[in-house]
PDB file of N, CA, C and O in Angstrom:
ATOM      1  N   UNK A   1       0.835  -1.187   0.000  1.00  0.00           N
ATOM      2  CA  UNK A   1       0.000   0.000   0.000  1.00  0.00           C
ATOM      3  C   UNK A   1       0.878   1.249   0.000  1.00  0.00           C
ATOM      4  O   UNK A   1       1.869   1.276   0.730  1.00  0.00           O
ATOM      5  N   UNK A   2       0.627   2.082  -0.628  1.00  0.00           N
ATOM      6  CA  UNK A   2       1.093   4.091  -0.877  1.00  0.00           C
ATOM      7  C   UNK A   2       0.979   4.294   0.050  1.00  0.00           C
ATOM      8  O   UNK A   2      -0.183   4.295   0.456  1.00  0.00           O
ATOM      9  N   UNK A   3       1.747   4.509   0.733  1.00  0.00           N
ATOM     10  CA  UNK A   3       1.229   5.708   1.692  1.00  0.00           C
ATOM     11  C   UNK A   3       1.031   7.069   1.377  1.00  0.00           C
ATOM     12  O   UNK A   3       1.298   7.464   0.242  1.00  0.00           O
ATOM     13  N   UNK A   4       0.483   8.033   2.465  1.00  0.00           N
ATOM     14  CA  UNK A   4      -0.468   9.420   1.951  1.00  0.00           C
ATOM     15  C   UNK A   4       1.216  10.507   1.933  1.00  0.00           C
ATOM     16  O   UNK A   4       1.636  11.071   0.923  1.00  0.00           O
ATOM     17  N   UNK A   5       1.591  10.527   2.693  1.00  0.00           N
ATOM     18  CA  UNK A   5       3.071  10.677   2.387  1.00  0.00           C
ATOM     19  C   UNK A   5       3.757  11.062   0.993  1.00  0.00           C
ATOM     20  O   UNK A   5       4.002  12.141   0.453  1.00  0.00           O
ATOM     21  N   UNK A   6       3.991   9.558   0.594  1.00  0.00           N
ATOM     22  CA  UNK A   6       4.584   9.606  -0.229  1.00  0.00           C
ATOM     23  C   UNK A   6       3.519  10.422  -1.621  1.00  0.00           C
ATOM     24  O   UNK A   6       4.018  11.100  -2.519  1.00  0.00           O
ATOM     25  N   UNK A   7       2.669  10.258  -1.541  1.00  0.00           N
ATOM     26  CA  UNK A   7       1.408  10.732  -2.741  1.00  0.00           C
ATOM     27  C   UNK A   7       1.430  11.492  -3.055  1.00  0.00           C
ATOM     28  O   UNK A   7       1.182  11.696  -4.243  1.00  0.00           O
ATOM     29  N   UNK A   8       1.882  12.873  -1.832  1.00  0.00           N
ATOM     30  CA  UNK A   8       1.693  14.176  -1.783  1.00  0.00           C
ATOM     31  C   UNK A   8       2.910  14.711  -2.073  1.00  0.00           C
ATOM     32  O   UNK A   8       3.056  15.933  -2.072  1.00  0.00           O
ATOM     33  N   UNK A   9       3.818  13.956  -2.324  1.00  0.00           N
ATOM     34  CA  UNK A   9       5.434  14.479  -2.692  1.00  0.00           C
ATOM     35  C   UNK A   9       5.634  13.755  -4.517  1.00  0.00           C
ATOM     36  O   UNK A   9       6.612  13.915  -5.247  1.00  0.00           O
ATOM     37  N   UNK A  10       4.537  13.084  -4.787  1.00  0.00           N
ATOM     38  CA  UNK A  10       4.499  12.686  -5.865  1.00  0.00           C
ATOM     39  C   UNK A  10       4.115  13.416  -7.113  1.00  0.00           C
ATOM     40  O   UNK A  10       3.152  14.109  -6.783  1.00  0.00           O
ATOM     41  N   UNK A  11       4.337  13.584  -8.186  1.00  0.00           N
ATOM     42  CA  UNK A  11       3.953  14.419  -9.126  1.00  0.00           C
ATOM     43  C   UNK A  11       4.251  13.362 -10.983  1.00  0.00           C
ATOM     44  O   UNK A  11       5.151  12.549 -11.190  1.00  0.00           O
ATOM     45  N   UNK A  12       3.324  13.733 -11.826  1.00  0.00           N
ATOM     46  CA  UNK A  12       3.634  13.205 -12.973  1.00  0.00           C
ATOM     47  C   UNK A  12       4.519  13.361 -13.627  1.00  0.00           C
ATOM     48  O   UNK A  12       4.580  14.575 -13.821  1.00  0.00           O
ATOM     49  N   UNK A  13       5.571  12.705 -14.300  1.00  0.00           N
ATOM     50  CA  UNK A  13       6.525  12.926 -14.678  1.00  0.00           C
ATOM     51  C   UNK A  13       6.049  13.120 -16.218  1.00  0.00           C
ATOM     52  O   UNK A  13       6.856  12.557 -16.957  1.00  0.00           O
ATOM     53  N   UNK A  14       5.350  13.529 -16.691  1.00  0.00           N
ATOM     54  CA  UNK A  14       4.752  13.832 -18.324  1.00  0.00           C
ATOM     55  C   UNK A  14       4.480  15.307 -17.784  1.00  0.00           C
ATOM     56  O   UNK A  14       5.227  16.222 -18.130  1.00  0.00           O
ATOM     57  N   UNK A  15       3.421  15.523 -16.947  1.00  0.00           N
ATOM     58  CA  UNK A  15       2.635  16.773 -17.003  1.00  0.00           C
ATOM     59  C   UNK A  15       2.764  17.985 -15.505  1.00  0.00           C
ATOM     60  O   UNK A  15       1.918  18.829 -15.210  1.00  0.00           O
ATOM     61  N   UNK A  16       3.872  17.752 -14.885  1.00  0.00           N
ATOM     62  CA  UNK A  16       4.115  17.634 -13.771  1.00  0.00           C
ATOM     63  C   UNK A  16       2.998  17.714 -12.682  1.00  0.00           C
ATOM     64  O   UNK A  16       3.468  18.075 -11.603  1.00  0.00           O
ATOM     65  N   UNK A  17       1.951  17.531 -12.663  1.00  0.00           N
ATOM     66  CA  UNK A  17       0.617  17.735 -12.034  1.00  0.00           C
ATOM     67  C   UNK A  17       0.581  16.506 -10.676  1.00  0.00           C
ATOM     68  O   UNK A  17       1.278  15.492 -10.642  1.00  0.00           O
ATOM     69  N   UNK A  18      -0.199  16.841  -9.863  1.00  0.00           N
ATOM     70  CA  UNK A  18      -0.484  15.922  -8.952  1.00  0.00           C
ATOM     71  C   UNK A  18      -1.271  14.573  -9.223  1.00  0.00           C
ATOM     72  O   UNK A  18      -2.002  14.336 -10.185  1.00  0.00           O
ATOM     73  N   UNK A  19      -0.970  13.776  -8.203  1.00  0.00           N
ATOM     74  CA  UNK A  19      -1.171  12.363  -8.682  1.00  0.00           C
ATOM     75  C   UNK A  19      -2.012  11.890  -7.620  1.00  0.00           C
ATOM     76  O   UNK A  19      -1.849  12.334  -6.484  1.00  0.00           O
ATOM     77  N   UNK A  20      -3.081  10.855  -7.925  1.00  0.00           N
ATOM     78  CA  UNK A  20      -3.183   9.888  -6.668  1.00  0.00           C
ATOM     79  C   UNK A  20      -3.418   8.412  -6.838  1.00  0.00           C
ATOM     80  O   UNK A  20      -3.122   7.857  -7.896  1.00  0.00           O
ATOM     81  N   UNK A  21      -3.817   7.921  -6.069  1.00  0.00           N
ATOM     82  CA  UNK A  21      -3.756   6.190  -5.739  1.00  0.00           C
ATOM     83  C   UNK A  21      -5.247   6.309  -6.186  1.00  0.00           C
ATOM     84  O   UNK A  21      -6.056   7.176  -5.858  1.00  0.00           O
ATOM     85  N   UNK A  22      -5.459   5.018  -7.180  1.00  0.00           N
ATOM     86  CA  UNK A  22      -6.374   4.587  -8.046  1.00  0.00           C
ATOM     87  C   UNK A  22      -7.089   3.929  -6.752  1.00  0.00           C
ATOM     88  O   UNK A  22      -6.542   3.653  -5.685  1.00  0.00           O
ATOM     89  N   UNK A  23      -8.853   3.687  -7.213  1.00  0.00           N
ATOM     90  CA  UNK A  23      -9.489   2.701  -6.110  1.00  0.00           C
ATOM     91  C   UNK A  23      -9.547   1.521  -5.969  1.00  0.00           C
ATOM     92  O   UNK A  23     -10.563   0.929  -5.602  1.00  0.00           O
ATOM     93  N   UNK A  24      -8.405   0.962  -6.255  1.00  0.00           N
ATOM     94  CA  UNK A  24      -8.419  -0.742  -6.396  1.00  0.00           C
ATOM     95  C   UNK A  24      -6.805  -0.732  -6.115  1.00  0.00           C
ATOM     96  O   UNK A  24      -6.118  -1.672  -6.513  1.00  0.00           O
ATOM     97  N   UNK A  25      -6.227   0.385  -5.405  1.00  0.00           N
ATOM     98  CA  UNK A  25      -4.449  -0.022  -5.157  1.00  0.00           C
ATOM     99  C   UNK A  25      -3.729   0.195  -6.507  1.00  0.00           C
ATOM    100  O   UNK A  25      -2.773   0.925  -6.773  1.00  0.00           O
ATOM    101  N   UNK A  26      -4.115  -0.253  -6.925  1.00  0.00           N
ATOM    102  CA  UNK A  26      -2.956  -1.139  -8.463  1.00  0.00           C
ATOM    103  C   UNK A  26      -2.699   0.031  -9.229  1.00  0.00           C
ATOM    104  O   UNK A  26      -1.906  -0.307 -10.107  1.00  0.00           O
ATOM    105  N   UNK A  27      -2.980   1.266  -9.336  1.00  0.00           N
ATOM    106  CA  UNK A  27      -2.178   2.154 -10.134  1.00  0.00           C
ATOM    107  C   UNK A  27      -1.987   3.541  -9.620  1.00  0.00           C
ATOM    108  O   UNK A  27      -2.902   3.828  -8.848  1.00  0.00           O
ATOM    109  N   UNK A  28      -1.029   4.602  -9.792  1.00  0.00           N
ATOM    110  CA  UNK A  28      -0.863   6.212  -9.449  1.00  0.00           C
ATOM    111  C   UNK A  28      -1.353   6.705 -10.535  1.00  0.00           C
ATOM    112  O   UNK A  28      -0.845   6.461 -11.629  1.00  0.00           O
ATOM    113  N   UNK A  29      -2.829   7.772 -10.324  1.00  0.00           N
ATOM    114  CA  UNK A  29      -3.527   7.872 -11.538  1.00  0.00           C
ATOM    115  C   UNK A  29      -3.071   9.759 -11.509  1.00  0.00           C
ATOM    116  O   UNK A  29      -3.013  10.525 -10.547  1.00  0.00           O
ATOM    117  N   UNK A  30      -2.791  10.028 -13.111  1.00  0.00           N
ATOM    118  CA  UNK A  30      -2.758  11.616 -12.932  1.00  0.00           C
ATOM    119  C   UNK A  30      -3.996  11.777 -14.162  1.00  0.00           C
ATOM    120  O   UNK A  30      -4.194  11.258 -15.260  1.00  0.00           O
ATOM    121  N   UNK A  31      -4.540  12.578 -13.494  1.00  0.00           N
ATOM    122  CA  UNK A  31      -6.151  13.083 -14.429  1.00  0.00           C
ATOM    123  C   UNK A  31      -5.720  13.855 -14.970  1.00  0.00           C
ATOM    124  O   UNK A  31      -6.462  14.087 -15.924  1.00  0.00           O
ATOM    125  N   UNK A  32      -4.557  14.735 -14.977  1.00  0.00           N
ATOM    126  CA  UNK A  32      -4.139  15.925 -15.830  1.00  0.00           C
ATOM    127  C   UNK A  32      -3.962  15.899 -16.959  1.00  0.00           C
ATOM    128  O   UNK A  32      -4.437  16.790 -17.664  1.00  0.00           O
ATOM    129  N   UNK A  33      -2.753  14.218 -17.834  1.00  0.00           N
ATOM    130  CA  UNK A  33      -2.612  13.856 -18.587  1.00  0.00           C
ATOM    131  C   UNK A  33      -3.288  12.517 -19.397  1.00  0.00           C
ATOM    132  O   UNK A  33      -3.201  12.072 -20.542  1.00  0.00           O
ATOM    133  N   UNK A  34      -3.988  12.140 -18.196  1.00  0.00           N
ATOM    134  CA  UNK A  34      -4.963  10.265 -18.277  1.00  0.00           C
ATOM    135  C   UNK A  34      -3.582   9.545 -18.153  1.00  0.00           C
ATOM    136  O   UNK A  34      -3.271   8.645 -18.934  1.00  0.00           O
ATOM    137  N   UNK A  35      -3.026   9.836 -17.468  1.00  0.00           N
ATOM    138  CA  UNK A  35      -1.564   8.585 -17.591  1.00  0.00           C
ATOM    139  C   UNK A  35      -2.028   7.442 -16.230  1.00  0.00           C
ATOM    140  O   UNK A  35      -2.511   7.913 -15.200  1.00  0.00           O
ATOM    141  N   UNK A  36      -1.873   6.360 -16.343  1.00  0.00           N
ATOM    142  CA  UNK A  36      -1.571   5.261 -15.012  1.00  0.00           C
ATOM    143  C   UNK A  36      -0.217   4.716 -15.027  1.00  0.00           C
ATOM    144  O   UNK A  36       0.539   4.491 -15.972  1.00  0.00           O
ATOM    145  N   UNK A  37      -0.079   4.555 -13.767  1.00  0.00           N
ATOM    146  CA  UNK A  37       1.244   4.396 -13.722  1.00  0.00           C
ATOM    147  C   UNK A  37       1.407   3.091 -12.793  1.00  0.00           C
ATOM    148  O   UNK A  37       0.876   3.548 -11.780  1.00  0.00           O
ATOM    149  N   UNK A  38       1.750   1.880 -12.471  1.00  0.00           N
ATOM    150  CA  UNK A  38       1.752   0.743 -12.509  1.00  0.00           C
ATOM    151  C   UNK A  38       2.034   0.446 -11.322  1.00  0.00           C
ATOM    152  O   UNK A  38       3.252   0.623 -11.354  1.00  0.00           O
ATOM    153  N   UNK A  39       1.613  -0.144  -9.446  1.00  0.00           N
ATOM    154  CA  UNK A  39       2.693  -0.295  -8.986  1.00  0.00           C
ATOM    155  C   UNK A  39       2.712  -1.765  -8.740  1.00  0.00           C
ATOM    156  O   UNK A  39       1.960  -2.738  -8.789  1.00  0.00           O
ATOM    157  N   UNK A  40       4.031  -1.424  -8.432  1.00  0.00           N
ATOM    158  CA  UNK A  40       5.064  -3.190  -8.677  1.00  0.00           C
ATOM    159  C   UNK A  40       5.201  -3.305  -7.121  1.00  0.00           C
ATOM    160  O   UNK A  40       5.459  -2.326  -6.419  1.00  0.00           O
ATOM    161  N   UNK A  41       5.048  -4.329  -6.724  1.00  0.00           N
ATOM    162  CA  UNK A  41       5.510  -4.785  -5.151  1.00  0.00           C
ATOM    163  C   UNK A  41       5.953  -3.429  -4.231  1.00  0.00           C
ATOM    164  O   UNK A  41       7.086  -3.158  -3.835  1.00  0.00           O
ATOM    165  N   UNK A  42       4.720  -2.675  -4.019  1.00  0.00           N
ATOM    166  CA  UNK A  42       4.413  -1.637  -3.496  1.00  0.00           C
ATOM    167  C   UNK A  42       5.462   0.172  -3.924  1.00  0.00           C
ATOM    168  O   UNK A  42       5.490   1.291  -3.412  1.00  0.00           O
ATOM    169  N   UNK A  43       6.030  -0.389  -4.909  1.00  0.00           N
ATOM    170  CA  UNK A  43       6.678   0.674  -5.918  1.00  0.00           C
ATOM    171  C   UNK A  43       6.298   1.016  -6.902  1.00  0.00           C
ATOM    172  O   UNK A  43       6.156   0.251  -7.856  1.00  0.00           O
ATOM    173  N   UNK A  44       5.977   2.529  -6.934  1.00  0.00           N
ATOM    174  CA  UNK A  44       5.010   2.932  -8.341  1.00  0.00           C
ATOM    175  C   UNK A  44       6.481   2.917  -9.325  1.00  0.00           C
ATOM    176  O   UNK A  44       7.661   2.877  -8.974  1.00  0.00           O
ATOM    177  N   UNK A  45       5.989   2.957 -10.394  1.00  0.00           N
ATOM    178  CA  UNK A  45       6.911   2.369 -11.861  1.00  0.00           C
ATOM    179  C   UNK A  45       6.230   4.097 -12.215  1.00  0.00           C
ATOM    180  O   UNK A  45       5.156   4.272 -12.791  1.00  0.00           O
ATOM    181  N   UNK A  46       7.018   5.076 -11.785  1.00  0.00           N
ATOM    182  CA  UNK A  46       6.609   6.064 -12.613  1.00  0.00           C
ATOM    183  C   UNK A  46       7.474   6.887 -13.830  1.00  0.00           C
ATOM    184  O   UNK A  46       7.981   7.998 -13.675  1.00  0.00           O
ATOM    185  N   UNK A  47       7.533   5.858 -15.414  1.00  0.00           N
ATOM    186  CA  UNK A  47       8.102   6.315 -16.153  1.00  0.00           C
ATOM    187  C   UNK A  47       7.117   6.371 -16.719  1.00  0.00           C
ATOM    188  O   UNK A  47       6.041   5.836 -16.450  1.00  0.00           O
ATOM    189  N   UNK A  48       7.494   7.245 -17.834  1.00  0.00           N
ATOM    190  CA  UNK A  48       6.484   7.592 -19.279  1.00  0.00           C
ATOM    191  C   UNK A  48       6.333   7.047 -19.998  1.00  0.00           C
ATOM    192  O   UNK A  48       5.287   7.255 -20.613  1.00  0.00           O
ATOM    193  N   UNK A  49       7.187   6.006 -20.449  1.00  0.00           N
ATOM    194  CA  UNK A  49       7.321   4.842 -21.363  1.00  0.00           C
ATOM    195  C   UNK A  49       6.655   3.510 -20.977  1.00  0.00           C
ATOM    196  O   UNK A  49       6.306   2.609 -21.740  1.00  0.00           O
ATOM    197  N   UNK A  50       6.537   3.576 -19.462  1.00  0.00           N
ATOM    198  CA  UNK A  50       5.784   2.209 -19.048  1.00  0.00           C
ATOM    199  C   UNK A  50       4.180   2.774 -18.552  1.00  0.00           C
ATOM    200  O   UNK A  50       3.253   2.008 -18.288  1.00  0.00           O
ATOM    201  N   UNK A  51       4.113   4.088 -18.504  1.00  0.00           N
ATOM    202  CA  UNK A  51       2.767   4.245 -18.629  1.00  0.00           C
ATOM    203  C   UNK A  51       1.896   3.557 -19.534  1.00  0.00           C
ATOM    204  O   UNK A  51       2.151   2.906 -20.547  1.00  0.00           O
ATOM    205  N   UNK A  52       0.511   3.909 -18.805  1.00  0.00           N
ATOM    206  CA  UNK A  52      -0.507   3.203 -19.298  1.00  0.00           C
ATOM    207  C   UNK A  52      -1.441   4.097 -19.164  1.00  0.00           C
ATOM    208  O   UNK A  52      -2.010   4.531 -18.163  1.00  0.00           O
ATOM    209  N   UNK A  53      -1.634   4.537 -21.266  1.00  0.00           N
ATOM    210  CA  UNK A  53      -2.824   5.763 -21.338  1.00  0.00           C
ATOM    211  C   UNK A  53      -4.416   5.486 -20.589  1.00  0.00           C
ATOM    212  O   UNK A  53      -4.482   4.327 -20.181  1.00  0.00           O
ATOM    213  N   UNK A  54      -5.475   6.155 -20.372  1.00  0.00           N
ATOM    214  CA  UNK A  54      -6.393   5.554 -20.049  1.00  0.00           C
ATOM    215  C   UNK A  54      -7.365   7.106 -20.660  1.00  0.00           C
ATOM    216  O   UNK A  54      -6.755   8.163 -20.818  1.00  0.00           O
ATOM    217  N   UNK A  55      -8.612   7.021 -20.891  1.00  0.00           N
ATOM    218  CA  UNK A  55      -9.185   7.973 -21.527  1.00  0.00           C
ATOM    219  C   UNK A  55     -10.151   8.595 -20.333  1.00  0.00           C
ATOM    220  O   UNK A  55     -10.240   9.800 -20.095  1.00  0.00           O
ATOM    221  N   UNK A  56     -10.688   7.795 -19.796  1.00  0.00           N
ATOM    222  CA  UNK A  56     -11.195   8.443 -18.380  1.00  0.00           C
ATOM    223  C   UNK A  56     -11.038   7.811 -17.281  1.00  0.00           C
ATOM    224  O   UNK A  56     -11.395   6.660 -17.030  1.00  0.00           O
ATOM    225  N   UNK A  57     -10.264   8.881 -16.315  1.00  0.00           N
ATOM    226  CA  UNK A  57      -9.560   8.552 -15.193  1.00  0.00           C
ATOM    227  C   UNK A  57     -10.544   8.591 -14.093  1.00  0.00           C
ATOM    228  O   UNK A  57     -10.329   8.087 -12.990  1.00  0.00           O
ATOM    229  N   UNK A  58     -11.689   9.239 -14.442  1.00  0.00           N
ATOM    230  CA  UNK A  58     -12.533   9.377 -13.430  1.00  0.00           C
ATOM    231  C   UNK A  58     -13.263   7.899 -12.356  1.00  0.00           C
ATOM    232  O   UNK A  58     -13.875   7.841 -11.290  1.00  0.00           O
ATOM    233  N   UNK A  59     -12.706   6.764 -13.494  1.00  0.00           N
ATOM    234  CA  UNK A  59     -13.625   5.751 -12.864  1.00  0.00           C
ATOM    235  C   UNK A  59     -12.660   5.206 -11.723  1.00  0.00           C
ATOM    236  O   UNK A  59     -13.032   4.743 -10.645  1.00  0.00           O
ATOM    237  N   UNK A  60     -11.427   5.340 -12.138  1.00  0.00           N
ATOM    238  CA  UNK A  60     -10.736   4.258 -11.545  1.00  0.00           C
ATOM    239  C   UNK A  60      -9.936   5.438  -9.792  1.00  0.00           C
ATOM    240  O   UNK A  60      -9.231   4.887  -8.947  1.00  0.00           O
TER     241      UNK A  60
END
């Protein structure tokens, strides 16, 4: 699990905008750009290249 911590020191590395924890754990969502960002054994994977576009961020 993210902690709230770390979330708030977090930022998108595409759009520099704020980020947060998706509702199911499993991704760092930025609504600014629709990017998800993946996490791996409680480490978000936040590159641009391993992003994962999504068209509306609102659900997740």
């Amino acid at each position: 699990m993210i902690k709230e911590e770390l979330l708030e020191v977090l930022a998108c590395p595409k759009c520099r905008q704020s980020v947060r924890l998706s509702k199911d754990n499993l991704y760092i969502v930025c609504d600014g750009c629709g990017l998800l960002y993946e996490i791996k054994d409680d480490i978000p994977v936040m590159l641009i290249d391993s992003a994962i576009p999504s068209e509306n961020t609102e659900k997740l």
